[in-house]
C-alpha positions, 0 to 999 in steps of 0.5 A, a space after each residue: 938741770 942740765 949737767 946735773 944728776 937726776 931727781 927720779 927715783 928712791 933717795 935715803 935719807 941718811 942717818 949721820 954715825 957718831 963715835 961712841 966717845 965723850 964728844 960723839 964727834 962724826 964717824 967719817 969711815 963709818 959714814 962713808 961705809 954707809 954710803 957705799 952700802 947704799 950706792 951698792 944696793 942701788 939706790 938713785 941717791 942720798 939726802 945727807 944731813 938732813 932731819 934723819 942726818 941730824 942736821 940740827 945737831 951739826 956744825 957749820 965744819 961738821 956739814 962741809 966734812 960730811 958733804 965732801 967726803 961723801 962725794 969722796 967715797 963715791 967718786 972713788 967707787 965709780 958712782 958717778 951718777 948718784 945724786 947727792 942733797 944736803 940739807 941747807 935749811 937755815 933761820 936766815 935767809 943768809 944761813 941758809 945761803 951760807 949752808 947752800 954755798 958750802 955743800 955746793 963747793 963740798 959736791 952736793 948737787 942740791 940743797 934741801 931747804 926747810 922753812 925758818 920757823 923760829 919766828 913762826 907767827 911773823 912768817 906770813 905766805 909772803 914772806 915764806 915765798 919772798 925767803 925761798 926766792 932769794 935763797 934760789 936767787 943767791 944759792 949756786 946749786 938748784 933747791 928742793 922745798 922742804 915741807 915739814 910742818 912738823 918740825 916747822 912750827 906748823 909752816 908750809 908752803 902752800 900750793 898756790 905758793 909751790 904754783 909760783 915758786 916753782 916757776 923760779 928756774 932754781 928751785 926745782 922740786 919739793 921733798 913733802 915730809 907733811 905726807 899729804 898725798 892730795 897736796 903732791 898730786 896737786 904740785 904735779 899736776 900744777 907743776 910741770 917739770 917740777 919734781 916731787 918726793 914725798 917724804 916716806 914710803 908708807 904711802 908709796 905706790 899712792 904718791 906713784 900713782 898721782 905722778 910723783 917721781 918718788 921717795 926720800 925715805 928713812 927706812 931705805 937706811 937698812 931696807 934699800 933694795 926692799 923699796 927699790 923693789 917695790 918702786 920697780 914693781 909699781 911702775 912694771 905695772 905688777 899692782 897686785 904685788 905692789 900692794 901686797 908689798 906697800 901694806 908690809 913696809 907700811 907697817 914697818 915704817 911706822 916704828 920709825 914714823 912713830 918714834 923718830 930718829 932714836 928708832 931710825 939709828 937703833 933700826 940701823 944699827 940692827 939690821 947692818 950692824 952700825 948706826 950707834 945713838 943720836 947725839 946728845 940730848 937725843 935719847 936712844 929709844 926707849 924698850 918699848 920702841 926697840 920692841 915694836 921696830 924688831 916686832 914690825 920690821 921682821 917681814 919686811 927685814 926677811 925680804 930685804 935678805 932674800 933680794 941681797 942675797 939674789 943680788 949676790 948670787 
């Protein structure tokens, strides 16, 4: 990891923008206002084109675009120190190593890799580990693990997997979206070195407390300075506030965790004022999800206000 931006800390996973046209092609100026933003607020780090990125969605050009001109907007700002992930996960160990080599020649500083789960049931414990080594082996940038098995047709890496893979000198971390907490703690304790980032922040202070070094978190895509807070004050030892606090965002985080990326981007789009809709044939979310985001997230989104506005002053 030496030379490379850091891996401790609160990441957005960002939403991708599209223009409202015919072909939603990607928005460039409004997906680099977007980082900024974020880069402002303080936040360690971003995880572009992931699953709330839409990543399925993009094409091979789309991705380098989106990559560079990230870095781009950051390098031109002065946020040297912020760390940028793209996701690299592919159906082939050769997609994804494709995938690896672009956002490493774009300026990522990782790739983020899910499992190839087309073929689910011939993907045995063996042959998941036997992909991770030779993406690791091939990629010119250091991987996290991405564990999702909700998107991945059930598939995951066990923990004596991550024993073995984390001993690879190129895979250097894990991104638990499968929100076992009693998985995580295994993965530190066994794993020395080996980062850990859960994959939501309803379960924070939890996931801090078994010695995790912190979050890629959809809900940091309009409440950066919120979870931010929140981590600062875990580890200042303030654990009263800090379960007052996880308790409110745990509940707001559920009308994302609920209903998914339409909910994220609609959240987005209410809150900063920008986000639009998923690409099609993603739905805007329904009525009944726009309700329950402005219903669970109105606490959360006054305290977010209130430390921008202390930020400013």
């Amino acid at each position: 990891m030496s030379g490379r931006r850091g891996l401790t800390g609160i990441f957005t996973p960002t939403i991708t923008i599209f223009k409202d046209t015919p072909d939603q092609e990607i928005d460039i100026e409004a997906n680099q206002k977007h980082i900024l933003y974020l880069a402002q607020s303080g936040i360690h780090g971003a995880l572009i084109q992931g699953s709330t990125g839409e990543q399925i969605a993009l094409t091979r050009e789309e991705r380098i675009q989106l990559t560079k001109s990230t870095r781009e907007i950051l390098d031109k700002n002065g946020f040297d120190n912020f760390t940028i992930m793209a996701g690299a996960g592919g159906q082939s160990v050769q997609e994804s190593v494709t995938l690896a080599r672009d956002a490493a020649s774009a300026g990522a500083d990782y790739a983020v890799v899910l499992p190839p789960s087309f073929f689910a049931p011939s993907m045995t414990a063996d042959a998941l580990e036997a992909f991770y080594r030779e993406v690791a082996d091939k990629s010119p940038i250091p991987i996290l693990i991405y564990s999702w098995p909700g998107v991945s047709s059930g598939l995951e890496v066990t923990s004596d997997g991550i024993k073995r893979l984390a001993q690879h000198p190129n895979i250097v971390g894990i991104k638990q979206t499968d929100h076992n907490v009693g998985k995580m703690a295994r993965n530190v304790y066994q794993n020395p070195g080996f980062y850990v980032l859960a994959g939501a922040s309803d379960y924070l202070i939890g996931g801090l407390a078994v010695g995790i070094q912190g979050s890629i978190t959809g809900i940091t895509n309009f409440f950066p300075r919120t979870i931010l807070y929140l981590y600062n004050i875990f580890k200042e030892g303030k654990f009263d506030e800090a379960r007052q606090l996880q308790g409110q965002v745990s509940a707001a985080e559920w009308a994302i965790l609920a209903n998914g990326i339409p909910s994220a981007k609609y959240a987005t789009q209410l809150f900063r004022g920008y986000g639009g809709i998923p690409r099609r044939p993603l739905p805007p979310p329904p009525l009944a999800a726009q309700q329950q985001v402005k219903d669970l997230m109105s606490g959360v989104a006054q305290f977010e206000q209130s430390l921008s506005a202390k930020a400013k002053a």
